[in-house]
C-alpha positions in Angstrom: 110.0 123.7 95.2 111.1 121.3 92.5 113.0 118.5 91.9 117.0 119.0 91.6 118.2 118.6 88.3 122.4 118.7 89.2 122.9 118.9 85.6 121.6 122.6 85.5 124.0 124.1 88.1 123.8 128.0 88.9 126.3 130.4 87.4 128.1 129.9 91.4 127.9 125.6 90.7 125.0 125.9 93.8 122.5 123.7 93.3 119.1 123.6 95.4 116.3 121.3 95.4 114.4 117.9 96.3 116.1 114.4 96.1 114.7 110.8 97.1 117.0 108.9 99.8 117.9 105.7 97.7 120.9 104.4 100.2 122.5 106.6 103.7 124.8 105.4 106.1 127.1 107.5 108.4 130.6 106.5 108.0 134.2 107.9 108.9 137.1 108.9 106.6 140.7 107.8 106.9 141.5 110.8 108.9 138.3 109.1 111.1 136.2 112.5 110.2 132.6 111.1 110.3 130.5 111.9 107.0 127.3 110.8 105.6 127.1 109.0 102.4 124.2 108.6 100.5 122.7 107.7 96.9 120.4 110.2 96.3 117.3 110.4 93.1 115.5 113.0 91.3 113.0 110.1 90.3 115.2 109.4 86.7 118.6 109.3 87.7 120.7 108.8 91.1 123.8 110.7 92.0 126.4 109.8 94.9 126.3 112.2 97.3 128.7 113.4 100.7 127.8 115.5 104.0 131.3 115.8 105.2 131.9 116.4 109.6 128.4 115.0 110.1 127.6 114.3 113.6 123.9 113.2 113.1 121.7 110.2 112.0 121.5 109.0 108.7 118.0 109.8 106.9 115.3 107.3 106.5 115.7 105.3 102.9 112.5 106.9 101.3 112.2 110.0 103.2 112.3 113.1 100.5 114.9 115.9 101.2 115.7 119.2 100.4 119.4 119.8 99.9 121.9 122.5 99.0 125.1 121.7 97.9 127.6 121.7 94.9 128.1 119.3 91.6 131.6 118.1 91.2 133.3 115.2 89.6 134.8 112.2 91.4 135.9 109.0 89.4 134.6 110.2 86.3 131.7 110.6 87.8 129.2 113.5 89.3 129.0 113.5 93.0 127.1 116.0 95.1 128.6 117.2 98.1 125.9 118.8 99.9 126.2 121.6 102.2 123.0 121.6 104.1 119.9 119.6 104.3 116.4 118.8 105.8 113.6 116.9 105.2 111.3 118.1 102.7 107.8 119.1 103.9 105.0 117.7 101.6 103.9 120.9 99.9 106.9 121.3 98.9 106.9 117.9 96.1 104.7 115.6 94.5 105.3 112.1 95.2 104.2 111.4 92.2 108.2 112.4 91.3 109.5 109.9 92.8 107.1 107.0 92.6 106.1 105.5 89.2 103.3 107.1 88.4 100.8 108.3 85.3 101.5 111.6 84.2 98.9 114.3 85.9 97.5 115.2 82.2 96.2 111.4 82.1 95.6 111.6 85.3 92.9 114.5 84.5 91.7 112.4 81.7 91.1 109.3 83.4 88.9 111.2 86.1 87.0 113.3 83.8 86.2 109.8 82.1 85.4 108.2 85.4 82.8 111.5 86.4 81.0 111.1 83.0 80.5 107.8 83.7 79.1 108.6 87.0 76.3 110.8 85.8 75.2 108.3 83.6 74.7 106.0 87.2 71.0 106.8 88.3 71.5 109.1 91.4 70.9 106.7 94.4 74.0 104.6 92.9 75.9 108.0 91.5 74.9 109.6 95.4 76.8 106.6 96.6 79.6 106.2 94.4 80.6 109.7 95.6 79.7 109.0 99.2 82.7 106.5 99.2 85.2 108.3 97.6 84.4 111.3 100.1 84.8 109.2 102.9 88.2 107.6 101.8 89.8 111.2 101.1 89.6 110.5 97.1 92.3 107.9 97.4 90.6 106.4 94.8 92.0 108.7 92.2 95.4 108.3 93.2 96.4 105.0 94.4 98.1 101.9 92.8 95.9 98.9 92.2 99.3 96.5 93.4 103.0 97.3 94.4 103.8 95.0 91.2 102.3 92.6 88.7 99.6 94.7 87.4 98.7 98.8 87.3 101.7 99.6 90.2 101.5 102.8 90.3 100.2 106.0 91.3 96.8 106.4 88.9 96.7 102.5 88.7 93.5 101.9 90.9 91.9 104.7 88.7 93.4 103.5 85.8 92.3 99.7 86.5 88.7 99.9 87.7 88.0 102.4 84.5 89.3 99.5 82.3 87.8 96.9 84.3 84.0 98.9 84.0 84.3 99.2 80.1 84.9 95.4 79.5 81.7 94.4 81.9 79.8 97.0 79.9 81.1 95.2 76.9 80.3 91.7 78.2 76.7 93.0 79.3 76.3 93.7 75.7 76.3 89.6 74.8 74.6 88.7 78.1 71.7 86.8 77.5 70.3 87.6 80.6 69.2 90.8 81.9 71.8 93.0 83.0 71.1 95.6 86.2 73.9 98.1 84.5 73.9 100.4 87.3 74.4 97.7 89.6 77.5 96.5 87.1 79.1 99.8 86.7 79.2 100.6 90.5 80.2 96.7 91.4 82.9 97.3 88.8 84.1 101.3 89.3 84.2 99.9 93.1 85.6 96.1 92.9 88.8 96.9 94.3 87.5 99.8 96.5 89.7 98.4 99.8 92.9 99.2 97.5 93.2 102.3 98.8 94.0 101.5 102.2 95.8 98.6 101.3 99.2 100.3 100.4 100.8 103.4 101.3 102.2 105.9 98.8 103.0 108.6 100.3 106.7 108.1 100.0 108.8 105.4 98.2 108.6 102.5 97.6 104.7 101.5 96.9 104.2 98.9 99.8 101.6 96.9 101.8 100.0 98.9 104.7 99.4 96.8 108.4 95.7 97.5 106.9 96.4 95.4 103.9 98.4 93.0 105.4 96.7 92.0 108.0 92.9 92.3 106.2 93.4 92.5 102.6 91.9 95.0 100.1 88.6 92.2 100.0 88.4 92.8 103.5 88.8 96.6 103.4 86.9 96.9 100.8 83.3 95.4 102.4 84.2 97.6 105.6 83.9 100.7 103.7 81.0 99.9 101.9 79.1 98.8 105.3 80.3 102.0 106.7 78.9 104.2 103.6 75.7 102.4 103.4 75.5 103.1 107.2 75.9 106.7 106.6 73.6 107.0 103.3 70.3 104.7 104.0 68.2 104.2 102.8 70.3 105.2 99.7 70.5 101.4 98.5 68.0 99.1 99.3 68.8 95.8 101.5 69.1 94.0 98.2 70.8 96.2 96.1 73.8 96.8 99.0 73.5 92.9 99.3 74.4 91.9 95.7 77.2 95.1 95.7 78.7 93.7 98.7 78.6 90.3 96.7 80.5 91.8 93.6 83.1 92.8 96.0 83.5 89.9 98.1 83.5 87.5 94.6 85.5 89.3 92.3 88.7 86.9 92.5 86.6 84.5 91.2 87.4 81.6 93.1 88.3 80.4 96.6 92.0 79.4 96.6 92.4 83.3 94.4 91.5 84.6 97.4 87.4 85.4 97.4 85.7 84.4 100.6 82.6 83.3 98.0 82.6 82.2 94.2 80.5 84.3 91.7 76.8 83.7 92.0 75.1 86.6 89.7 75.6 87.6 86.3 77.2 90.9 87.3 79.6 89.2 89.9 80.6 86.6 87.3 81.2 89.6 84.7 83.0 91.6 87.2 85.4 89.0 87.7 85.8 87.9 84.2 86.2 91.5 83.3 89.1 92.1 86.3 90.6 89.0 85.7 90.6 89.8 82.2 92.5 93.3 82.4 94.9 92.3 84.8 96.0 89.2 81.8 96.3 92.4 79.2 98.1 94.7 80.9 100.6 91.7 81.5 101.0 90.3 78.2 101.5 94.1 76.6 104.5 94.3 79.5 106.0 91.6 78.3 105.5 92.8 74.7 106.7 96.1 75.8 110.0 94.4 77.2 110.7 92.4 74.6 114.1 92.7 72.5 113.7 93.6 68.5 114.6 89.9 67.8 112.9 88.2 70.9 110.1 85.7 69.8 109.6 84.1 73.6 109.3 86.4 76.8 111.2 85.4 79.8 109.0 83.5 82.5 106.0 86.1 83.7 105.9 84.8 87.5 102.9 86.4 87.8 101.2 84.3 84.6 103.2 81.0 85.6 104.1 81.1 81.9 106.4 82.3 79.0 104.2 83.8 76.3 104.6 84.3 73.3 105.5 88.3 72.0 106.7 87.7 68.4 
């Protein structure tokens, strides 16, 4: 099934296919016919559309339909009356379509990049790596890393903790102290681990889950890594799961950011300098990004407490 483009209309003006609910409500028409409204998206552009003598309940905003209906113009406008619809089943789309998202090709790329990191891990920490994603249902390789600010979309977590693991490796590099790199790669591939059942994705919009809200990704996070170490000792030593579940629990750097515990190693500092770090760069290239040809200041970045500078 694919998503309706109601641009490309049959040779009979039917058109068939899979829309995101933006807006439905059930109302009634001067001659007090009831009919269902709705603003319907293919994931780029909306379109009004009408269910005239509808008796039922309006649609969830965010569920995914299939519809079948006709194009025509109203106002100067295209508006899709729709003939007959259901909710779409989920082989049926990606939600990927309707959520932002990284394309699937650097999708592909991002993991291939992420498994030839992981067979440079020696294999207890590889062997555990893997044992995690398993148990989480390879959310990892799909999920946001936030529903805004920073990497909000589907491919973000991946997309994040890649980014995150080549600046560490790059601080490591100047460390005057002796680096455990397996220990930093794993601490840094894994830092935001709890993210994947902090939000839900599987339809729009990218939001909290009860998980996240009430616990927190930090939270999440040390769960699952309890739970794998559990299931994979004595994979990881006492001390080596210790200091991991350090690098987790520290990452934000500092109390009132969040971590129950400030940086005490050289791999939990670099970890958080390193996520702190990306999180700043993908912000100041959005607001470069944004910016008008002539624009010199951005507009305030809530999320930096500051206007930068984009000239």
């Amino acid at each position: 099934m694919t998503v309706l483009n109601w641009k490309n209309e049959s040779s009979e003006g039917i058109v068939k296919g899979i829309l995101l609910v933006k807006e439905a409500k059930v109302g009634t028409t001067k001659n007090d016919k009831p009919f269902l409204g709705m603003k319907l998206s293919n994931g780029v552009e909306e379109i009004d559309a009408r269910r005239w003598d509808y008796n039922d309940h309006a649609p969830a905003v965010g569920d995914i339909i299939h519809i079948e209906g006709k194009v025509q113009e109203f106002m100067n406008n295209p508006q899709l009356i729709i003939h007959k619809f259901r909710k779409a089943v989920e082989d049926e789309y990606n939600v990927s379509d309707f959520l932002p998202s990284l394309s699937e090709d650097r999708i592909q790329e991002l993991t291939d990049e992420f498994n030839n990191i992981l067979a440079d891990l020696s294999e207890k920490y590889r062997a555990f790596v893997q044992e995690i994603l398993v148990s989480s249902d390879k959310r990892y390789f799909i999920a946001p890393a936030a529903k805004m600010h920073h990497h909000a979309y589907i491919g973000g977590l991946l997309e994040h903790s890649l980014a995150v693991c080549k600046r560490s490796l790059l601080l490591a590099e100047l460390s005057m102290v002796k680096i455990n790199k397996d220990l930093l790669v794993t601490g840094s591939l894994l830092h935001d681990i709890g993210k994947v059942y902090a939000y839900e994705f599987d339809k729009p919009p990218i939001r909290m889950s009860t998980e996240g809200r009430l616990l927190d990704h930090l939270a999440i996070g040390l769960t699952l890594l309890s739970d794998t170490y559990k299931n994979t000792m004595p994979l990881l030593d006492k001390e080596e799961y210790l200091h991991l579940q350090h690098i987790i629990a520290s990452h934000h750097g500092k109390l009132e950011w969040g971590s129950p515990i400030v940086p005490k190693t050289i791999e939990a500092e670099i970890v958080h300098m390193a996520d702190n770090l990306d999180a700043i760069d993908f912000k100041y290239n959005a607001a470069i990004q944004e910016k008008s040809e002539d624009q010199e200041w951005s507009d305030w970045v809530k999320s930096l407490g500051k206007e930068v500078w984009v000239k």
